[in-house]
TORPA-4810 file (N, C-alpha, C, O; in nm, 3 decimals):
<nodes>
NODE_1_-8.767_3.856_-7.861_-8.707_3.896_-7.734_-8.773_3.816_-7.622_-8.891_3.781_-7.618_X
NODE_2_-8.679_3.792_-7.531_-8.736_3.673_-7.420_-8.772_3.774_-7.272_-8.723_3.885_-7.250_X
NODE_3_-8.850_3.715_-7.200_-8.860_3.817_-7.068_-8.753_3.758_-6.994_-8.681_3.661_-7.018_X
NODE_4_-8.758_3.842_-6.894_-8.633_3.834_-6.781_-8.635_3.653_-6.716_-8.550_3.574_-6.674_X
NODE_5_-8.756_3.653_-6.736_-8.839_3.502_-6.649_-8.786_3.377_-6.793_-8.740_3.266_-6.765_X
NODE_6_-8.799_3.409_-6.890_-8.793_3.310_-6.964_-8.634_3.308_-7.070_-8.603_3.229_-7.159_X
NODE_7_-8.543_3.450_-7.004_-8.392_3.435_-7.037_-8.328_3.336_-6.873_-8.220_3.278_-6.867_X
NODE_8_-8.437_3.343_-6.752_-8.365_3.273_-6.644_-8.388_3.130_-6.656_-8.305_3.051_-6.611_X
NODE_9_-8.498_3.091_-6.714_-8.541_2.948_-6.771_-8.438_2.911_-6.873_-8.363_2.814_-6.864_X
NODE_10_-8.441_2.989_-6.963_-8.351_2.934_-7.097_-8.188_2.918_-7.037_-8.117_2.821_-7.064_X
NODE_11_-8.155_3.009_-6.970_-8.017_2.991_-6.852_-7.988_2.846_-6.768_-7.885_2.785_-6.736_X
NODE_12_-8.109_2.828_-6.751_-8.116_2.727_-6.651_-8.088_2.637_-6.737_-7.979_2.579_-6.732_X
NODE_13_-8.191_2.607_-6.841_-8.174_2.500_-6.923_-8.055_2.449_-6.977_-8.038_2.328_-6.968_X
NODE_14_-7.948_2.535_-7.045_-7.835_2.525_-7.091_-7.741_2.472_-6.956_-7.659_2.381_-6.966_X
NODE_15_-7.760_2.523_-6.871_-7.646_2.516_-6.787_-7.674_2.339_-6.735_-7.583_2.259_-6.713_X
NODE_16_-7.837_2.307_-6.724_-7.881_2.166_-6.698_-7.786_2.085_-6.830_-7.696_2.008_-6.796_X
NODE_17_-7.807_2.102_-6.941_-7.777_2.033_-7.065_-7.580_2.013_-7.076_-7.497_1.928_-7.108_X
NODE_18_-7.584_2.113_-7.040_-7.404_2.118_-7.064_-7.372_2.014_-6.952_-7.294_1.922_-6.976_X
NODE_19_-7.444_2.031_-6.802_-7.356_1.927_-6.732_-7.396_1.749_-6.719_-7.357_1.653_-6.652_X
NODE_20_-7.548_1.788_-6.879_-7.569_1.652_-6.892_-7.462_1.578_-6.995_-7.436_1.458_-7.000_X
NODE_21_-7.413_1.676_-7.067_-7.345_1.649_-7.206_-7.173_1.629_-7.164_-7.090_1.566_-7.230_X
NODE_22_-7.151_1.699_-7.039_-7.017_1.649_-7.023_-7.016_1.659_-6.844_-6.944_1.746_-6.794_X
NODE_23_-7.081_1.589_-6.772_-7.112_1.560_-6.614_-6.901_1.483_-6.570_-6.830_1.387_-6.598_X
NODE_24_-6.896_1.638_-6.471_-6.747_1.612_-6.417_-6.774_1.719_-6.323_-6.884_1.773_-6.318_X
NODE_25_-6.670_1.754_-6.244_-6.669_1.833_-6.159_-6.513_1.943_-6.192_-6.399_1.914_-6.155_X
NODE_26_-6.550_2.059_-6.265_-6.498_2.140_-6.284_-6.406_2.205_-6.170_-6.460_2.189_-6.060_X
NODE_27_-6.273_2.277_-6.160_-6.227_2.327_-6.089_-6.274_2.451_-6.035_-6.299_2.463_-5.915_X
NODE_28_-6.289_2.550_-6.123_-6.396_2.639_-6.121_-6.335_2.768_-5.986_-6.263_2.864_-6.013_X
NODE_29_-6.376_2.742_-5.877_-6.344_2.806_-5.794_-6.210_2.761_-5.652_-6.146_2.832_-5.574_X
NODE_30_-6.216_2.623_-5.673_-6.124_2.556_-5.610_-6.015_2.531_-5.616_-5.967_2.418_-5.607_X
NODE_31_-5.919_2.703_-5.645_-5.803_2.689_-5.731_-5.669_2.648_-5.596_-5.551_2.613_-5.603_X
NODE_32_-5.760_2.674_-5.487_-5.652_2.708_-5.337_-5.576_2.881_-5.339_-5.480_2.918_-5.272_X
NODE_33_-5.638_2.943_-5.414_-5.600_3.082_-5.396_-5.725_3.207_-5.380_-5.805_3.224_-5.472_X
NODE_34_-5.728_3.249_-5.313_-5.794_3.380_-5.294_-5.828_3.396_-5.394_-5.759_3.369_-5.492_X
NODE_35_-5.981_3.458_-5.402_-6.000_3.569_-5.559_-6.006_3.487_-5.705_-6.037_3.537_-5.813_X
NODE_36_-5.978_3.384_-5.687_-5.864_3.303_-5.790_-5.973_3.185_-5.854_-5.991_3.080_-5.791_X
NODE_37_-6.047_3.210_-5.987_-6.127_3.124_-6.005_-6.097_3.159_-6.159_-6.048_3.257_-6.214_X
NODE_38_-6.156_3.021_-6.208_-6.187_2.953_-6.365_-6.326_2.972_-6.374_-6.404_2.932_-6.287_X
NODE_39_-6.378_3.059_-6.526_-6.493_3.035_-6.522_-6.566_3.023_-6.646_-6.495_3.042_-6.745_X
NODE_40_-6.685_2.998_-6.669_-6.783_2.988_-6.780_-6.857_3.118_-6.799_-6.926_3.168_-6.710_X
NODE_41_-6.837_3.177_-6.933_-6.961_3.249_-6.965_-6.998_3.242_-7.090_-6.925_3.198_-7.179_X
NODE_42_-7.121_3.287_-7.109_-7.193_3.285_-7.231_-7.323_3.394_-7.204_-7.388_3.430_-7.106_X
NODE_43_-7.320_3.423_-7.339_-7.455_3.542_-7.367_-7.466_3.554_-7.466_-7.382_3.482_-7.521_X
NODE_44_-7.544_3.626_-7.563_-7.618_3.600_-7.690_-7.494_3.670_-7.743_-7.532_3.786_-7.730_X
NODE_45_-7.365_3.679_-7.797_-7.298_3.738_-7.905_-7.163_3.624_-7.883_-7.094_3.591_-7.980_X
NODE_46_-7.142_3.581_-7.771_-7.037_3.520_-7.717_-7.058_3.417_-7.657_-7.164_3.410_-7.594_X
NODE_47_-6.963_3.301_-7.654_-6.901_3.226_-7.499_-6.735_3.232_-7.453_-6.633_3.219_-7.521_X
NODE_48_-6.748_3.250_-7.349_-6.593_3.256_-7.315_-6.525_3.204_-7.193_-6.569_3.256_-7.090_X
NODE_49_-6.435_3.120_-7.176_-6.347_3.012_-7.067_-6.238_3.140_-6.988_-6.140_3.165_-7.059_X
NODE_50_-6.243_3.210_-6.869_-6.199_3.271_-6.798_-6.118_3.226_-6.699_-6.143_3.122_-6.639_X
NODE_51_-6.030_3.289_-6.678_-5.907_3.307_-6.557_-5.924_3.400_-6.493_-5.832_3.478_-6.517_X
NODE_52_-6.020_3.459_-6.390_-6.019_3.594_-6.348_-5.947_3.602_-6.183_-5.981_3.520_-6.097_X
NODE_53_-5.843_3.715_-6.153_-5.776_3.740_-6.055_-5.890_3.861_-5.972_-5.935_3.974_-5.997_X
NODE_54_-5.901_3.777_-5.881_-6.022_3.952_-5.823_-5.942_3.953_-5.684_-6.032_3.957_-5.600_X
NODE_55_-5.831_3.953_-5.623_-5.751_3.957_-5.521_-5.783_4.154_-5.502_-5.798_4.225_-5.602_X
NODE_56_-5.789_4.213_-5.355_-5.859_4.312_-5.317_-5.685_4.390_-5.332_-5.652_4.503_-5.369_X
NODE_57_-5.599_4.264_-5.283_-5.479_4.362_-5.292_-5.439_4.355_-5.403_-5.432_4.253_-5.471_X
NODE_58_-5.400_4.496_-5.442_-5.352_4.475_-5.595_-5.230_4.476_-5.651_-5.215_4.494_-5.772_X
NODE_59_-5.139_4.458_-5.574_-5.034_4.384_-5.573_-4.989_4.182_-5.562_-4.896_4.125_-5.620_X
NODE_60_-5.082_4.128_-5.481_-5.118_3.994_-5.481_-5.166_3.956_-5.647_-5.139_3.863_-5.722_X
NODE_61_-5.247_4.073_-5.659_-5.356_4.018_-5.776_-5.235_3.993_-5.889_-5.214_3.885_-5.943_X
NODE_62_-5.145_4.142_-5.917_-5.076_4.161_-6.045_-4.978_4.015_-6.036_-4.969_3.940_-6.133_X
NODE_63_-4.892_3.982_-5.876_-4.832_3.887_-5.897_-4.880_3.799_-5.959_-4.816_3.769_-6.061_X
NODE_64_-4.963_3.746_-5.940_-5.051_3.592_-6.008_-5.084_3.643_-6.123_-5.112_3.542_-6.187_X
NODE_65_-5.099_3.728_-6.189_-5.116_3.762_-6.300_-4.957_3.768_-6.374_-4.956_3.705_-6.480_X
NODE_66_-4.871_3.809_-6.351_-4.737_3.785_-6.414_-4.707_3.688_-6.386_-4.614_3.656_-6.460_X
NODE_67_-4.739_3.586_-6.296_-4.717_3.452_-6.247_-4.717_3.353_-6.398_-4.640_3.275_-6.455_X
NODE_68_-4.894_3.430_-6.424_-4.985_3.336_-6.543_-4.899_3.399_-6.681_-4.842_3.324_-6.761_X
NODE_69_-4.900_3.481_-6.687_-4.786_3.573_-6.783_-4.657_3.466_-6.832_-4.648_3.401_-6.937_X
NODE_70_-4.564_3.473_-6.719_-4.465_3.428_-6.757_-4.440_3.283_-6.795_-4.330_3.229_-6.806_X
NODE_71_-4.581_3.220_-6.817_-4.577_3.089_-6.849_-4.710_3.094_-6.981_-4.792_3.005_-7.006_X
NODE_72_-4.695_3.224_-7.047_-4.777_3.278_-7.153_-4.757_3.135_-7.275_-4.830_3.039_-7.297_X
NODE_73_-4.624_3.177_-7.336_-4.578_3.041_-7.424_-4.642_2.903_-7.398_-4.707_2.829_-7.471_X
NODE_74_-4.602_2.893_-7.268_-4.617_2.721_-7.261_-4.774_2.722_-7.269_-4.824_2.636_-7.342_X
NODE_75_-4.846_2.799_-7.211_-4.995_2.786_-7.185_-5.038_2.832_-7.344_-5.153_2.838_-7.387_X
NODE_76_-4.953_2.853_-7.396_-5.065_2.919_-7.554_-5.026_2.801_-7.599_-5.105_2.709_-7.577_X
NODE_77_-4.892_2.768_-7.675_-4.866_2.657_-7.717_-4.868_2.491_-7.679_-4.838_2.397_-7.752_X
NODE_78_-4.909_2.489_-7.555_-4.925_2.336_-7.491_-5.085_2.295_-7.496_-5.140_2.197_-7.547_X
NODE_79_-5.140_2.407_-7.424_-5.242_2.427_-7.377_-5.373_2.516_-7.431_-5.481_2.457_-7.420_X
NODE_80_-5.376_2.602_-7.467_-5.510_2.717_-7.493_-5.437_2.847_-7.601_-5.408_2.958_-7.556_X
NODE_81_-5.417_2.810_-7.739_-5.401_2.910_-7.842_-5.492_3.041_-7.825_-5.611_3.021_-7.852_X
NODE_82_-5.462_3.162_-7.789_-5.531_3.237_-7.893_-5.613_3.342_-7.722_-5.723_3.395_-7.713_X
NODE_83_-5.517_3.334_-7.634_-5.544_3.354_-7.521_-5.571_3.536_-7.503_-5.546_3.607_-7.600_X
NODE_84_-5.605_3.578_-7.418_-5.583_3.706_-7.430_-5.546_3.754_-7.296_-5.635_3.719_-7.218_X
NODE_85_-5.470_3.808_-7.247_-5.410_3.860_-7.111_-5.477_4.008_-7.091_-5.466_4.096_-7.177_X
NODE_86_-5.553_4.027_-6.958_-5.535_4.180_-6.968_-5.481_4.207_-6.803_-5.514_4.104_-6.743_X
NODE_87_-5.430_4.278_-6.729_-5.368_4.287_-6.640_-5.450_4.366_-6.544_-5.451_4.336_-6.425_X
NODE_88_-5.512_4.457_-6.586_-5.607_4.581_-6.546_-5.720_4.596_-6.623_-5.744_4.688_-6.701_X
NODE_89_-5.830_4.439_-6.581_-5.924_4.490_-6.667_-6.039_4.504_-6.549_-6.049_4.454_-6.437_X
NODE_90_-6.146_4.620_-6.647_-6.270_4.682_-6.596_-6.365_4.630_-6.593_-6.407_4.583_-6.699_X
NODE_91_-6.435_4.618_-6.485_-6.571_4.517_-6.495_-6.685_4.648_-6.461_-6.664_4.759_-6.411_X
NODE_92_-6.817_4.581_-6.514_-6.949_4.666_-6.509_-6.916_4.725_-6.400_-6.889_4.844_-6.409_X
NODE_93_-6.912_4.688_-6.325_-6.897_4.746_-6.155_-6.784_4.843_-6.137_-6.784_4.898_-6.027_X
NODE_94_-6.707_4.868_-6.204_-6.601_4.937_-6.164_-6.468_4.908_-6.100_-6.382_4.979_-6.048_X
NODE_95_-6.480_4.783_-6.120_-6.388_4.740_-6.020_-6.260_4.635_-6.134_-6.268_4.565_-6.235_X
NODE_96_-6.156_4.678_-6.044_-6.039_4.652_-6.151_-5.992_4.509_-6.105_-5.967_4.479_-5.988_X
NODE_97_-5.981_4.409_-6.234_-5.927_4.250_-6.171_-5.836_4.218_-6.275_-5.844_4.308_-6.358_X
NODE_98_-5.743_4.122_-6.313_-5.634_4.094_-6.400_-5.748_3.933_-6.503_-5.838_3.858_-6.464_X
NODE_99_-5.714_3.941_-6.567_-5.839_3.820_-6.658_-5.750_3.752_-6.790_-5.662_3.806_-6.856_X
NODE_100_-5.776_3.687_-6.796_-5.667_3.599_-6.887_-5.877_3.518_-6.970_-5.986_3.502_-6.915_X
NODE_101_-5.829_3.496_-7.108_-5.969_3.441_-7.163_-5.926_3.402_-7.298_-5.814_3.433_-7.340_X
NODE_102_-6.023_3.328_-7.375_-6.060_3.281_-7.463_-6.200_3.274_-7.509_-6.283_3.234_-7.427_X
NODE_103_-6.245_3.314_-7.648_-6.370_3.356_-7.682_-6.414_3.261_-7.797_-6.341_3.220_-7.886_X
NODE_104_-6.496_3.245_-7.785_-6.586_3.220_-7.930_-6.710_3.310_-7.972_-6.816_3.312_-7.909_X
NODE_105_-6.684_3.384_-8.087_-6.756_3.478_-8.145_-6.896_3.383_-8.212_-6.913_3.264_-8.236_X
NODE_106_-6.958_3.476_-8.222_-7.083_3.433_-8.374_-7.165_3.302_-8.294_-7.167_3.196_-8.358_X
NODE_107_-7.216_3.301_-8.191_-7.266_3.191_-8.057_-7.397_3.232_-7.997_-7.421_3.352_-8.008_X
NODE_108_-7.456_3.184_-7.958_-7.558_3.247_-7.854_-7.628_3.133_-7.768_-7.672_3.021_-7.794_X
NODE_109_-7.619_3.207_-7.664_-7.721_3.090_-7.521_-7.855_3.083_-7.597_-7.905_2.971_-7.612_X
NODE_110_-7.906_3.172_-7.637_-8.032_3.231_-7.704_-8.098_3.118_-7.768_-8.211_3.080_-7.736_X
NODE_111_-8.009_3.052_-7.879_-8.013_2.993_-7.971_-7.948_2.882_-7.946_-7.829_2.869_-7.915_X
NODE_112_-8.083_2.747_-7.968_-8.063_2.614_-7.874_-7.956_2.551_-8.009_-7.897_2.446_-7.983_X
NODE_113_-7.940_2.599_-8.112_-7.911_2.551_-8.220_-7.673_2.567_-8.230_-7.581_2.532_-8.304_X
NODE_114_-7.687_2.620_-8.134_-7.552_2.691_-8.103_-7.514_2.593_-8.009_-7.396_2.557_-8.010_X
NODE_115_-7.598_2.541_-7.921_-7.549_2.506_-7.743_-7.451_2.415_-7.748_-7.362_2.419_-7.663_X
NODE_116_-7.453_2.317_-7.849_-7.368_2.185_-7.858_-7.224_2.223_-7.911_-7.140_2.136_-7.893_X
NODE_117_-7.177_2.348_-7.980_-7.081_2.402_-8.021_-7.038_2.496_-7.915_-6.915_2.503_-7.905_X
NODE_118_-7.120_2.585_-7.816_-7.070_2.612_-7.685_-7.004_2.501_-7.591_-6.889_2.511_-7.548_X
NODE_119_-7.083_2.404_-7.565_-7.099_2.287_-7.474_-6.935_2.256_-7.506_-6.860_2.284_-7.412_X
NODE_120_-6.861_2.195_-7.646_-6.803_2.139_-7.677_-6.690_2.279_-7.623_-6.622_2.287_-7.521_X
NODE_121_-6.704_2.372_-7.733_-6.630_2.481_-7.713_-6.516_2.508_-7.540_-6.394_2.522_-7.524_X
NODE_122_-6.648_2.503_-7.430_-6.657_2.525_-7.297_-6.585_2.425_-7.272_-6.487_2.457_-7.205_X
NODE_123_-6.591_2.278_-7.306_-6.509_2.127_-7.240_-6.376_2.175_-7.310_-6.292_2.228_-7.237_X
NODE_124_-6.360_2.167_-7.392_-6.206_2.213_-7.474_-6.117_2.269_-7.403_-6.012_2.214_-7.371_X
NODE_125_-6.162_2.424_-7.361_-6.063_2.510_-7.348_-6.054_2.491_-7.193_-5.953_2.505_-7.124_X
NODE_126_-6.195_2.452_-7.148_-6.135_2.460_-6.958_-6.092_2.316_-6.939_-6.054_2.306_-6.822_X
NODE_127_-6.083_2.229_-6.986_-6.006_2.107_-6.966_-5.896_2.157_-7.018_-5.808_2.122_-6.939_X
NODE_128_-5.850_2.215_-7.097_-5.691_2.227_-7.131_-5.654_2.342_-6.988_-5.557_2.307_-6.920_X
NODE_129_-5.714_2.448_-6.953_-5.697_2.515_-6.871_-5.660_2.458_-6.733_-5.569_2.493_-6.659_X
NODE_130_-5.774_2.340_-6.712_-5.762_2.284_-6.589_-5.604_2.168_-6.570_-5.538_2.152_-6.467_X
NODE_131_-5.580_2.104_-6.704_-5.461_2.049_-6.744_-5.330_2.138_-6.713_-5.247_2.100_-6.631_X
NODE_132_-5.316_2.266_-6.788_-5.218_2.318_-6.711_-5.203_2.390_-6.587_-5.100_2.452_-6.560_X
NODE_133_-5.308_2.384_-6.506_-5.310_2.430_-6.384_-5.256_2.306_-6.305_-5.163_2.310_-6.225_X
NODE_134_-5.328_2.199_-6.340_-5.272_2.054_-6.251_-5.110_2.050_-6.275_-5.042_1.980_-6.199_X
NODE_135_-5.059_2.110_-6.362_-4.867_2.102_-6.380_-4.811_2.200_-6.322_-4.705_2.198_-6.260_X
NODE_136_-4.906_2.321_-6.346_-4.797_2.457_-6.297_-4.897_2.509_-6.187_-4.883_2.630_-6.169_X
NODE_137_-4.991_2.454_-6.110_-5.047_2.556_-6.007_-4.963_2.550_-5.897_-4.997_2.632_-5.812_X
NODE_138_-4.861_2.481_-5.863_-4.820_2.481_-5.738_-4.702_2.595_-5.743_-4.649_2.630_-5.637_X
NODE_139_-4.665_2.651_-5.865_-4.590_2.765_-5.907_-4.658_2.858_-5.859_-4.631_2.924_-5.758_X
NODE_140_-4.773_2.871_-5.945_-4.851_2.989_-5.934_-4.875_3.024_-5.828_-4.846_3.138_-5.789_X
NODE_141_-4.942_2.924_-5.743_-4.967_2.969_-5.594_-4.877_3.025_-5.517_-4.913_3.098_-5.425_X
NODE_142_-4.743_2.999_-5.542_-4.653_3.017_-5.426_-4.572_3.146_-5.463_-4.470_3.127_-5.530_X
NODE_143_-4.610_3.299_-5.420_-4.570_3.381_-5.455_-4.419_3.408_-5.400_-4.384_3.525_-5.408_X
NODE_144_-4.356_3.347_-5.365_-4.215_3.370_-5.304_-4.144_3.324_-5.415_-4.033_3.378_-5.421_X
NODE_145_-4.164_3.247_-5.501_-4.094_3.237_-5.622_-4.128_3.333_-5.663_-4.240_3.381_-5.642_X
NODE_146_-4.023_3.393_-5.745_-3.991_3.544_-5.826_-4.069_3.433_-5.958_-4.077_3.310_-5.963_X
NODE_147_-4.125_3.560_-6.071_-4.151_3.573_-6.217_-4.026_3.550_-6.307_-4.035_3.559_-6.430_X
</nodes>
């Protein structure tokens, strides 16, 4: 078991290594929408490539979430197999956001022996992510088009 001090070191480290192993500038938060970010996680059981909607109104939020919905097909089959949609999901905090993801099981930050199969894992799915955002974000964004 690692202390708090040496899981923020080992954090650090990975996150140094991944942007030595594939150095680009991720979209990440710069989607041009509110709330509206791509993201990275990882922790000792998992890593996983996120779509999370955290829009306060929750009507804005659900649109962009049926937005991402109704282009489910093209984004599973063009782009990112094996996706998972949730519309109303719960975070530690209590607080309700719409999350679209992809996982890799049996992984750990923990374990330096994993990182290069995260690393790779992580370039995969958010480059395909970021790929179909560059075709269909100007959809997504523009909520006056109906679903």
């Amino acid at each position: 078991m690692y202390s708090k001090e040496e899981n923020q070191r080992l954090k650090r480290e990975f996150w140094v290594a991944f942007a030595d192993k594939y150095p680009r500038k991720w979209v990440l938060y710069d989607t041009k929408i509110k709330d509206f970010s791509f993201k990275f996680y990882v922790e000792n059981t998992k890593a996983q490539v996120l779509i999370d909607i955290e829009n306060r109104n929750e009507l804005k939020r659900i649109q962009y979430f049926e937005k991402l919905e109704s282009l489910k097909n093209i984004l599973e089959e063009e782009f990112v197999p094996g996706l998972v949609f949730e519309k109303n999901f719960v975070l530690e905090n209590g607080k309700t956001i719409s999350r679209i993801w992809v996982e890799k099981l049996g992984v750990s930050v923990s374990n330096r022996k994993y990182w290069d199969e995260i690393f790779d894992f992580f370039f995969e799915k958010m480059n395909a992510l970021e790929l179909f955002y560059l075709e269909y974000g100007d959809y997504v964004r523009d909520l006056e088009i109906n679903t």
